[in-house]
C-alpha positions, 0 to 999 in steps of 0.5 A: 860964815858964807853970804846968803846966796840969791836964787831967783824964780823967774814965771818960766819957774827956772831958777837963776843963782845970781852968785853964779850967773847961771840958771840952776836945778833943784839938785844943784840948789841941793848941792849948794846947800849940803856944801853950808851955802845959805840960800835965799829964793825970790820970787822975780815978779812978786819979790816974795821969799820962796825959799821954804817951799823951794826947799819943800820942793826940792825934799819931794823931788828927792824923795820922789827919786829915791830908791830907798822905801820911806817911812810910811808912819812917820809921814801918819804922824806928821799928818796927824800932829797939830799943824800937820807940817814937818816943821810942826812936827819937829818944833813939837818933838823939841823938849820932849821925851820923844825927840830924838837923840841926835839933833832935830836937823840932823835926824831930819836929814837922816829921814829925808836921806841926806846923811847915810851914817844914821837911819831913818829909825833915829826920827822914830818916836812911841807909836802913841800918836798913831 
């Protein structure tokens, strides 16, 4: 297994991998995490872990870039699921009926775009949560 990679956020909110030693985008943070890089992001003042929320940032960046329609009632179910978060939807869609097929983090990625063999329609569940 790879070791953690440390990216820092400094207050100008670029980001320094300290593996490379050089400062890095969100699309190249992406990049290192589709090639299995594990990554942990700090905050350089606080010391605090970022790493979900650069991770967050990173799915609307692309998100917000892509050319493919996303999927409107997905994002209603996610919204509309106890913690109304992606994460508290999947943990809730894990043993259940409705969870996907395919592995949770794999059918993720195929919704957020990542993985062009599956479809988005593998995420899909009953329209009985909207």
């Amino acid at each position: 297994m790879n070791d953690v990679r440390i990216i820092k956020r400094y207050q100008n909110r670029k980001l320094y991998d300290t593996h490379q030693s050089c400062y890095v985008t969100l699309e190249e943070i992406a990049q290192i995490i589709r090639e299995g890089n594990e990554i942990k992001v700090i905050d350089n003042k606080t010391k605090n872990d970022i790493t979900y929320m650069t991770q967050i940032q990173l799915l609307f960046d692309q998100e917000r870039k892509s050319t493919r329609e996303g999927n409107v009632n997905l994002l209603k179910r996610v919204i509309r699921c106890t913690e109304g978060t992606f994460t508290g939807y999947i943990k809730g869609l894990e043993g259940t009926e409705e969870a996907p097929k395919a592995p949770v983090e794999e059918s993720f990625q195929a919704f957020m775009g990542n993985n062009s063999e599956m479809s988005t329609s593998s995420v899909e569940t009953p329209n009985t949560l909207n």
